[in-house]
C-alpha positions as CSV (number, residue, x, y, z in Angstrom):
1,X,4.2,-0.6,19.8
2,X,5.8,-3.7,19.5
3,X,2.8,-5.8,17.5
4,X,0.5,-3.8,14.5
5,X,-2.0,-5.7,13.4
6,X,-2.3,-6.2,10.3
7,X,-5.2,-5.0,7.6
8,X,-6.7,-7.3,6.6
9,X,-9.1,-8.0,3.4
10,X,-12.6,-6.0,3.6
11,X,-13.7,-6.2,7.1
12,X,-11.9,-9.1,8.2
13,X,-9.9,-6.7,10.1
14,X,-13.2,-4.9,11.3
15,X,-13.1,-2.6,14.0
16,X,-14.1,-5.3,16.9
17,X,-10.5,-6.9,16.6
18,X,-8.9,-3.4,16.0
19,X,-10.8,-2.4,19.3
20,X,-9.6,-5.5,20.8
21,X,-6.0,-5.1,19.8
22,X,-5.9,-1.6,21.1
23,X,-7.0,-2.2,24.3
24,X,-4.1,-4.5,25.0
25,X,-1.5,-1.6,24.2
26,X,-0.8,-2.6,20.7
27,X,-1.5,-1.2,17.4
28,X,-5.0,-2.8,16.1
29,X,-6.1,-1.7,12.4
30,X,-8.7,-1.6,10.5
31,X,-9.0,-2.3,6.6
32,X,-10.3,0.4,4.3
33,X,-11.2,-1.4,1.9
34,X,-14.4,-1.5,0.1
35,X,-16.1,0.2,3.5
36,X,-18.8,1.7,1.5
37,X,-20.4,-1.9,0.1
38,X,-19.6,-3.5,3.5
39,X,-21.2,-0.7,6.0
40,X,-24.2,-0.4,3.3
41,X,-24.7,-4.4,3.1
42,X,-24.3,-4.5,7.1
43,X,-27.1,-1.4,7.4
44,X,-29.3,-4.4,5.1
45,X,-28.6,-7.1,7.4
46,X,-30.2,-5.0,9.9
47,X,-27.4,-3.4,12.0
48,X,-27.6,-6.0,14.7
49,X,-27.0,-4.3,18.3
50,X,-27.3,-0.5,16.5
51,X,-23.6,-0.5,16.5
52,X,-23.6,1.1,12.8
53,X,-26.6,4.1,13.8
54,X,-24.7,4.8,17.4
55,X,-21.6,6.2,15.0
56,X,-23.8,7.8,12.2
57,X,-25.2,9.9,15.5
58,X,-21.7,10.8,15.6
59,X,-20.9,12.3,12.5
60,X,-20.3,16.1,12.2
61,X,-22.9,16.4,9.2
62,X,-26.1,14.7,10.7
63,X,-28.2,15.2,7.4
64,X,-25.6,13.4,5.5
65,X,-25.9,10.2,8.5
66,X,-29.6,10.2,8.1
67,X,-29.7,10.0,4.6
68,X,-27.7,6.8,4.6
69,X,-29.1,5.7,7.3
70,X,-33.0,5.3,5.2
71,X,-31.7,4.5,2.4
72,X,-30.1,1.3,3.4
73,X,-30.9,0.1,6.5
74,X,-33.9,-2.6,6.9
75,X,-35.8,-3.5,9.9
76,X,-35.1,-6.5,11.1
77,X,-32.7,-7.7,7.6
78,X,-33.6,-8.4,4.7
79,X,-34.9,-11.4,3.3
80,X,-31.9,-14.1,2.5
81,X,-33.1,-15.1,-0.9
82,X,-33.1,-11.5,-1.5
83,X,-29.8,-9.3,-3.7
84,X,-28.5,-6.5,-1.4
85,X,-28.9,-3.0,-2.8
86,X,-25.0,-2.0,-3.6
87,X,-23.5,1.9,-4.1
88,X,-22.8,2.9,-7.5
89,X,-19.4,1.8,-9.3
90,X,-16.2,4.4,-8.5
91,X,-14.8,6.6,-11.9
92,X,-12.8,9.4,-12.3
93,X,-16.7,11.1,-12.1
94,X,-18.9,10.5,-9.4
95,X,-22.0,11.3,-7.9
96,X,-22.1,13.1,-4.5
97,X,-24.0,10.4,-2.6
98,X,-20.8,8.0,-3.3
99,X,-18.6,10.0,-2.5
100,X,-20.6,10.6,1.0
101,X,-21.0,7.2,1.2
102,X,-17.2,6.4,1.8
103,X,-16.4,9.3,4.2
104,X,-19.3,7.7,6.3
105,X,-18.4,4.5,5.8
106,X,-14.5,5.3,7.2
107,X,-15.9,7.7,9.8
108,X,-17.9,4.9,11.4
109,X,-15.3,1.8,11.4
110,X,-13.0,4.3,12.9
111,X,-15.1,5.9,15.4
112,X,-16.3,2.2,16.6
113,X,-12.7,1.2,16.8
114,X,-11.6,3.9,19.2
115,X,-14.8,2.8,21.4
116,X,-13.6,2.2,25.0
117,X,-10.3,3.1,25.1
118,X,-7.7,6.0,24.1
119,X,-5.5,4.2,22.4
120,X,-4.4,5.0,18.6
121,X,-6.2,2.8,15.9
122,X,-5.0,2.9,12.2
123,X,-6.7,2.3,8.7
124,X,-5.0,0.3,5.9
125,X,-5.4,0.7,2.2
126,X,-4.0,-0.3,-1.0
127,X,-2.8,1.8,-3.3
128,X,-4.4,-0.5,-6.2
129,X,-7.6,0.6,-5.2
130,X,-7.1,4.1,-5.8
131,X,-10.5,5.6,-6.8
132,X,-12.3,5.7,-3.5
133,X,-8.9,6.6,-1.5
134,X,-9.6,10.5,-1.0
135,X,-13.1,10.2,0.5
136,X,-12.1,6.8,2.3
137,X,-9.1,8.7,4.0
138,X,-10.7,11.9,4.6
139,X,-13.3,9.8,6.5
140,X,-11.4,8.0,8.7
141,X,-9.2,11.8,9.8
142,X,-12.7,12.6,10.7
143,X,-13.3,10.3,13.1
144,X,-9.2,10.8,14.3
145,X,-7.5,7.9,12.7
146,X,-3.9,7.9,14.3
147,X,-2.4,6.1,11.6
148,X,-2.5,5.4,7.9
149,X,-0.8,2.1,6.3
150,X,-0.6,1.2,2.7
151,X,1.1,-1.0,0.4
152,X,0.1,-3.0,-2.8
153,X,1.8,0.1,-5.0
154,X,3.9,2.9,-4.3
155,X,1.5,5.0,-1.9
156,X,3.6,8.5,-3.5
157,X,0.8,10.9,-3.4
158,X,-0.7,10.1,0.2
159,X,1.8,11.9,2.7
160,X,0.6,15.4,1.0
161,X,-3.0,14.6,0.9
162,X,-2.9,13.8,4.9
163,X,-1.2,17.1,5.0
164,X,-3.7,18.8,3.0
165,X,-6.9,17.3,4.7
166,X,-5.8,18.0,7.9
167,X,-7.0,21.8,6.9
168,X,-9.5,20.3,5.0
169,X,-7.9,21.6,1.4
170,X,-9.1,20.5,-1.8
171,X,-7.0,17.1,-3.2
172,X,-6.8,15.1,-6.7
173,X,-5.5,11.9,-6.7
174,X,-3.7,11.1,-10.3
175,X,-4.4,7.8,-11.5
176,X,-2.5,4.5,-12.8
177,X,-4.3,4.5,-16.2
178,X,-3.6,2.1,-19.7
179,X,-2.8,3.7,-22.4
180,X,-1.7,7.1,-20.7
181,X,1.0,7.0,-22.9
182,X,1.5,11.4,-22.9
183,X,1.9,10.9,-18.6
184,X,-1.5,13.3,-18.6
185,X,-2.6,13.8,-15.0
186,X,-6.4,11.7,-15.1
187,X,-7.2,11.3,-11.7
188,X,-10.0,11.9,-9.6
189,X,-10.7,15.0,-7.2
190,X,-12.3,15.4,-4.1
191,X,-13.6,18.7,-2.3
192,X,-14.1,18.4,1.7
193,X,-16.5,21.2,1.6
194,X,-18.6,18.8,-0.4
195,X,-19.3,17.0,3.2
196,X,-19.9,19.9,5.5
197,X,-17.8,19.3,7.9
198,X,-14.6,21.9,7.2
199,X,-15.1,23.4,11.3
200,X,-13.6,19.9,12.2
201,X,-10.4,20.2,13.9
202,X,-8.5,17.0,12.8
203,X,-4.8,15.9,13.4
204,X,-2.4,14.3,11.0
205,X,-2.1,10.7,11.3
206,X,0.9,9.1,10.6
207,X,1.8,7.6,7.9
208,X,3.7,4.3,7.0
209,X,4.2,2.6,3.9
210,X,4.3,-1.2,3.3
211,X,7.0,-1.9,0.7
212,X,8.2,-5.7,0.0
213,X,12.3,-4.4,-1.1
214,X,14.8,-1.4,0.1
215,X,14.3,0.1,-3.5
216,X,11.1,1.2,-2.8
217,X,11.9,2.3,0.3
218,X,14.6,4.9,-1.4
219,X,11.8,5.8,-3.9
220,X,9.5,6.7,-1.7
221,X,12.1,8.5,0.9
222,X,13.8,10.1,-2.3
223,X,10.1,11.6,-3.2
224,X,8.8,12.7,-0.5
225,X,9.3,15.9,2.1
226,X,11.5,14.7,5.2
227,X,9.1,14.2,7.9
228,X,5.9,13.3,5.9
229,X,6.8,9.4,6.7
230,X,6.6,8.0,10.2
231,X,8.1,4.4,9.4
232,X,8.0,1.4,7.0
233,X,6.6,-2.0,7.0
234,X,8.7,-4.2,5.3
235,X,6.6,-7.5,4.1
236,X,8.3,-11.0,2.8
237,X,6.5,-13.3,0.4
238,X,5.2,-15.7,2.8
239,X,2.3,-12.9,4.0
240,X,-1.2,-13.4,3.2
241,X,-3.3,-11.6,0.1
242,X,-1.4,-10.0,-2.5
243,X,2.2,-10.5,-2.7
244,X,4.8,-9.1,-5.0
245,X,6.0,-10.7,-7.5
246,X,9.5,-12.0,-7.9
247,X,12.1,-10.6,-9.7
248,X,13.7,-11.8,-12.9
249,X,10.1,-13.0,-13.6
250,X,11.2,-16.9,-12.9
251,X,9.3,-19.5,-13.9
252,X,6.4,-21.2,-12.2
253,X,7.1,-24.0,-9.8
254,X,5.4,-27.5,-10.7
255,X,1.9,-26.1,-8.1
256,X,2.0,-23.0,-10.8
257,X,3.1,-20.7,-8.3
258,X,6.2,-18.3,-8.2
259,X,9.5,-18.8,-7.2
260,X,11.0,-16.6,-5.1
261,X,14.6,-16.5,-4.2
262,X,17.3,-14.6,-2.4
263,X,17.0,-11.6,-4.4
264,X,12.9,-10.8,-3.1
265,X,14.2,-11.4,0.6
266,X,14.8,-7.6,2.1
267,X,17.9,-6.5,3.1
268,X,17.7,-5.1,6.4
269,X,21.2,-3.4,6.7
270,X,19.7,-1.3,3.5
271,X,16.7,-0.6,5.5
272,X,18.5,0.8,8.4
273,X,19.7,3.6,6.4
274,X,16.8,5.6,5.9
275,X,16.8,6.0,9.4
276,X,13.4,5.5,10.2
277,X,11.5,3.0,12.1
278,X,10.6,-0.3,10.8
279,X,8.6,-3.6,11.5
280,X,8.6,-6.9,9.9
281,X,5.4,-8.8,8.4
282,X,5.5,-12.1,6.7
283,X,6.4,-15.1,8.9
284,X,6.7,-13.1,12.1
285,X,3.5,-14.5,13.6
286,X,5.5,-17.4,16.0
287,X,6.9,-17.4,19.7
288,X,10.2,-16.5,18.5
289,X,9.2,-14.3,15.5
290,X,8.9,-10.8,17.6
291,X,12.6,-11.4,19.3
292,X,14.0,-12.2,15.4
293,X,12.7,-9.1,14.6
294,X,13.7,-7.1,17.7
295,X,17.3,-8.4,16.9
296,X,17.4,-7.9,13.2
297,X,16.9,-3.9,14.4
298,X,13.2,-3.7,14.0
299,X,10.6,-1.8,16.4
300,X,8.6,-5.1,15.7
301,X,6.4,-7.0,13.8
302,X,3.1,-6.7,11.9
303,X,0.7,-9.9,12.0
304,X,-2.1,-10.5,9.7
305,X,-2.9,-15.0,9.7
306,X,-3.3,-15.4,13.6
307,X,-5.5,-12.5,13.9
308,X,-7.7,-13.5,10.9
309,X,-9.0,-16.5,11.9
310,X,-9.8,-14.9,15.8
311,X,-12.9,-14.3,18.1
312,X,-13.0,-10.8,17.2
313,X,-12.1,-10.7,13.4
314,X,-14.8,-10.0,10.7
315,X,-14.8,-13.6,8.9
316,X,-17.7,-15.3,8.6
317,X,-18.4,-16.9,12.1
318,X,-19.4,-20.6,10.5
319,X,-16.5,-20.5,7.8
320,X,-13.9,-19.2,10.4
321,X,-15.0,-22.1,12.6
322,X,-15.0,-24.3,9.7
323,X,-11.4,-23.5,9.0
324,X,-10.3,-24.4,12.5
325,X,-11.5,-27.5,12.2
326,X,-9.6,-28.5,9.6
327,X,-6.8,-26.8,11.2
328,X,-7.2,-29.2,14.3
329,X,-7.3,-32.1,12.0
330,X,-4.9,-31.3,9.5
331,X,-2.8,-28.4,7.6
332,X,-4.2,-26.5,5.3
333,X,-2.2,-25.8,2.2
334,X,-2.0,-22.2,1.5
335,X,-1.3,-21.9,-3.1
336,X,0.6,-18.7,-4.1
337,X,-1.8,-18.1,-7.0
338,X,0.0,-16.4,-9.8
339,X,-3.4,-15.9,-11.8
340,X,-6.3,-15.4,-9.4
341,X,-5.8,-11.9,-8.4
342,X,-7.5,-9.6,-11.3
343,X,-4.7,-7.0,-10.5
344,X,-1.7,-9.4,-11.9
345,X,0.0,-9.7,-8.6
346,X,0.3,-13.4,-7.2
347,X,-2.2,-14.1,-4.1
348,X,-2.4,-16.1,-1.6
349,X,-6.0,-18.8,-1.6
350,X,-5.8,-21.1,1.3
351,X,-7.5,-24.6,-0.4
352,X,-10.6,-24.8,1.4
353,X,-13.6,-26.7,-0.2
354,X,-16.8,-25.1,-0.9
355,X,-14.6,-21.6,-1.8
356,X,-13.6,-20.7,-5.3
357,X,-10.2,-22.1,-4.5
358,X,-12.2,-25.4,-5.9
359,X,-11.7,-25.6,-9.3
360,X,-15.4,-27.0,-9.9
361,X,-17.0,-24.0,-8.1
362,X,-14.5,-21.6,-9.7
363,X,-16.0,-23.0,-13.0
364,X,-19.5,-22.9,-11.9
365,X,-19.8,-19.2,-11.3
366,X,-20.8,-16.9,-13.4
367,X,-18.4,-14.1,-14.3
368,X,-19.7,-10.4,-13.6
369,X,-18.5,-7.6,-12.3
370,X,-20.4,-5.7,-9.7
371,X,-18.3,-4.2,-7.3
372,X,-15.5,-2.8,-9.7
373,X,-12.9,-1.9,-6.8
374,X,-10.3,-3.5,-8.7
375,X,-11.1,-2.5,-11.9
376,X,-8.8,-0.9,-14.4
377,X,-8.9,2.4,-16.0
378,X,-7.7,2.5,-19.5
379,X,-7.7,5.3,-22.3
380,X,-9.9,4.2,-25.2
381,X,-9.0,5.1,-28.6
382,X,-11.6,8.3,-28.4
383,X,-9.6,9.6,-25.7
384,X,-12.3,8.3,-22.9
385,X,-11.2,7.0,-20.0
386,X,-13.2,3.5,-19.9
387,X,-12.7,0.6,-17.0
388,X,-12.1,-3.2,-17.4
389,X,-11.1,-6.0,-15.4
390,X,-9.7,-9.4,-16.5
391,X,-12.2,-11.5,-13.9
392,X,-15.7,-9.7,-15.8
393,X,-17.0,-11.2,-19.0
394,X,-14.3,-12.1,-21.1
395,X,-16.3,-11.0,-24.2
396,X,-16.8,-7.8,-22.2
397,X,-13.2,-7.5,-21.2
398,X,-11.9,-8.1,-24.8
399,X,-14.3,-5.6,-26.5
400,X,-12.8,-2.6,-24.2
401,X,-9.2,-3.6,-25.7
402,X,-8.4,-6.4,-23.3
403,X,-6.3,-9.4,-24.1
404,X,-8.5,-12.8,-23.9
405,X,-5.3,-14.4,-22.1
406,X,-5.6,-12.4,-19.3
407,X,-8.7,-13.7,-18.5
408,X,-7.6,-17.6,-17.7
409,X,-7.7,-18.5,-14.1
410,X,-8.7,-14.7,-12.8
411,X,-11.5,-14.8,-9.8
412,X,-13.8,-11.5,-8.5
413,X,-11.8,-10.5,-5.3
414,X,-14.4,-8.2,-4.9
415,X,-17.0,-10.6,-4.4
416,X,-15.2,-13.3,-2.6
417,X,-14.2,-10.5,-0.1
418,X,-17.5,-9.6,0.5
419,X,-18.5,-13.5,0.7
420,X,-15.5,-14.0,3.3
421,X,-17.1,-10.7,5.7
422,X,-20.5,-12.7,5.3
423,X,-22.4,-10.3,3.3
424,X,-22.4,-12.2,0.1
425,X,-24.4,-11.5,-2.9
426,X,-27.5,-13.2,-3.7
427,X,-28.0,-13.5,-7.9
428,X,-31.5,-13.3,-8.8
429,X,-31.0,-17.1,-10.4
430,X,-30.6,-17.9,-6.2
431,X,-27.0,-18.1,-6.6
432,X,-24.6,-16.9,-3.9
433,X,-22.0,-15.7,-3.8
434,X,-19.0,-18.0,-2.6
435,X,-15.7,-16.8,-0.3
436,X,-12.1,-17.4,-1.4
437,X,-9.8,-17.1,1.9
438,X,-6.4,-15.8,1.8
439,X,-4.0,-16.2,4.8
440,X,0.0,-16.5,5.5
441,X,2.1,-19.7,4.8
442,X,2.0,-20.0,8.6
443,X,-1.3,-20.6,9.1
444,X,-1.2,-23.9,10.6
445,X,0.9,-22.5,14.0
446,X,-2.8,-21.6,14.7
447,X,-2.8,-25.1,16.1
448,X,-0.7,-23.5,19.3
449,X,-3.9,-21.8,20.0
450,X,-6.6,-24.3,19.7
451,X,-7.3,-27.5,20.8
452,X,-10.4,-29.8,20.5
453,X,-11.8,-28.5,24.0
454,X,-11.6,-24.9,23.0
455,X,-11.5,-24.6,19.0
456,X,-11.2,-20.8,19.3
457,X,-8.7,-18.3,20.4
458,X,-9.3,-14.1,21.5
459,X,-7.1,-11.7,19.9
460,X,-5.5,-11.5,23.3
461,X,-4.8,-14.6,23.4
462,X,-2.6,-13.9,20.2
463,X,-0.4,-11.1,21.9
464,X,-0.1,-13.3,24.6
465,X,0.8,-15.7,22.7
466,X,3.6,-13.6,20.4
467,X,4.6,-11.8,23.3
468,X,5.3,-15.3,25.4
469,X,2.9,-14.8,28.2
470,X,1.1,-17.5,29.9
């Protein structure tokens, strides 16, 4: 595979453009991320064309399926001035119906992805959002997931647990928590037996991480068995989302974003030596970006910004045609944010009006947490392990131990995310909630794609494009 699409936000890299992607030979991808609020909300919108209850009749425990299946899905939709009934918050303890929840949820985006074809399909997670990872990956081996990518951390513990769960085994998953100053292992455990479904055969995917610098690559190489790793991603700064911050902590430039410099730019010769197979992310996207690649020693590149904004992604259909617009116009400035992302690492906002990237709608929210994906656990002085986040409540945040600071300028990812898949959250005041898009500092090549006749491109029409076909 030359071209892996990449995974992007939740359900922006749904399984229509995975399934689209695959059928042209290459890799296509779906995101893992928050499955269980986006498969519940879409079962409330009314599953339009069934395409949601046609996989629940495919999942190994039918009882399960069903269950889900009543408690969320509405006739029809549900009324637009009306919230969305959302799945309980993920701890280190949760209730069996959560848990149940997310190995559906995986199952089904996976199992709609491979639809039509027998080509592989892979999942992406971040390693930040650790909580839901066991029942999220356990899901998608259900449903035969080929391939499992993750970055946004130092994915450690995950080559085991695909080992472990292709025999259905027991798995804990030790989490990154404040104030664990004694190292204890906290971390949260999941049982397949729980789901019914231990007579599944299922294979191993394979498994490659994302890493931004060669010294991760050596961690993770020098940590795990030979064999358990497939390949690497290696993703530059200019990639959309979360990107990692630079090193010697410079300071901001005169937009408040980080400077990066030579030392964040990957050295490729150091990649070479851990003799695995590699592809490049981050400014790839162009005509020439897959032959760079090729000659720099890669198998080839991974793009996330021209997929994003295609036929076949999961953006909101009027805000993904909004965007183009303004791309046909003019360019769209993409900010590296250094504060918006609750998790401290910088993010990419593309400044689009009527988003929270406008610092008068940013102001006019609310702040609450409902979601909690990115959430951070921390270890109170009683020894409890409590969860906080900088973009809730301040006064909330600073009574669990928080630092008022950390507050200034953070935004609810979680929401926005949702907001950007077009299931966003209706407040019982009437608001809604509002998207905040994230995309690559190439997003304006998109105007290669587009022109005023036809202001929308297929996601074969983006391999053709990056593979120079006419």
């Amino acid at each position: 595979m030359k071209i892996i699409q990449g995974g992007m936000g939740a359900s922006i890299s749904n399984w229509r453009l995975a399934q689209a992607v695959s059928k042209t030979g290459e890799l296509g991808v779906v995101s893992g991320t928050g499955l269980d609020v986006i498969m519940s909300r879409m079962l409330q919108k009314g599953d339009k064309g069934g395409f949601i209850k046609s996989a629940l009749e495919r999942f190994p425990n039918p009882e399960i399926a069903e269950k889900i299946y009543e408690k969320y899905f509405i006739e029809g939709g549900k009324d637009d001035n009306q919230p969305f009934i959302n799945p309980s918050k993920y701890e280190i303890e949760n209730d069996n119906e959560l848990l149940e929840l997310t190995v559906v949820a995986n199952f089904v985006e996976v199992t709609l992805a491979k639809d039509g074809h027998t080509n592989p399909i892979g999942i992406n997670f971040l390693e930040k959002i650790q909580m839901p990872l066991l029942p999220a990956i356990y899901g998608a081996m259900l449903a035969g997931v080929d391939n499992v990518f993750m970055g946004a951390g130092l994915p450690l513990q995950i080559a085991k647990i695909l080992d472990e769960f292709r025999t259905h085994n027991p798995m804990k998953y030790n989490l990154t928590v404040i104030g664990n100053n004694k190292n204890a292992n906290i971390g949260l455990e999941f049982d397949p037996s729980l789901i019914g479904c231990t007579d599944t055969d299922l294979i191993r995917p394979d498994f490659y991480p994302i890493i931004t610098l060669p010294f991760a690559g050596k961690i993770l190489t020098k940590k795990q068995a030979p064999g358990s790793m497939q390949g690497f991603i290696v993703e530059g700064y200019s990639a959309g989302g979360h990107n990692a911050s630079p090193r010697g902590n410079p300071p901001l430039n005169a937009k408040g974003e980080p400077t990066y410099g030579p030392r964040d730019i990957p050295d490729l010769n150091e990649i070479k030596k851990f003799k695995l197979p590699f592809w490049l992310a981050g400014g790839y996207g162009t005509k020439d970006g897959l032959e760079r690649a090729i000659q720099s020693g890669a198998e080839g590149i991974q793009v996330g910004t021209l997929f994003e904004f295609c036929d076949e992604s999961g953006l909101d259909p009027k805000l993904k045609n909004y965007i183009l617009s303004r791309i046909l116009e003019h360019d769209i400035q993409i900010l590296t944010d250094a504060k918006a992302s609750p998790t401290g690492f910088p993010f990419k906002v593309a400044k689009v009006v009527e988003t929270l990237s406008t610092s008068s709608n940013y102001r006019d929210r609310k702040r609450i947490c409902e979601l909690g994906f990115l959430r951070t656990p921390y270890l109170g002085s009683d020894g409890k392990v409590g969860y906080r986040c900088p973009s809730e409540p301040i006064k909330s945040y600073v009574a669990k131990g928080g630092d008022p600071k950390d507050t200034i300028g953070r935004k609810c990812l979680c929401d926005a995310l949702a907001a950007n898949a077009g299931v966003p959250q209706v407040r019982k005041d009437g608001y809604i909630e509002e998207p905040l898009i994230t995309a690559g500092d190439s997003i304006n090549i998109i105007k290669e794609l587009i022109t005023k006749k036809k202001p929308h491109y297929s996601a074969q029409e983006v391999i053709g494009f990056l593979l120079n076909k006419d």
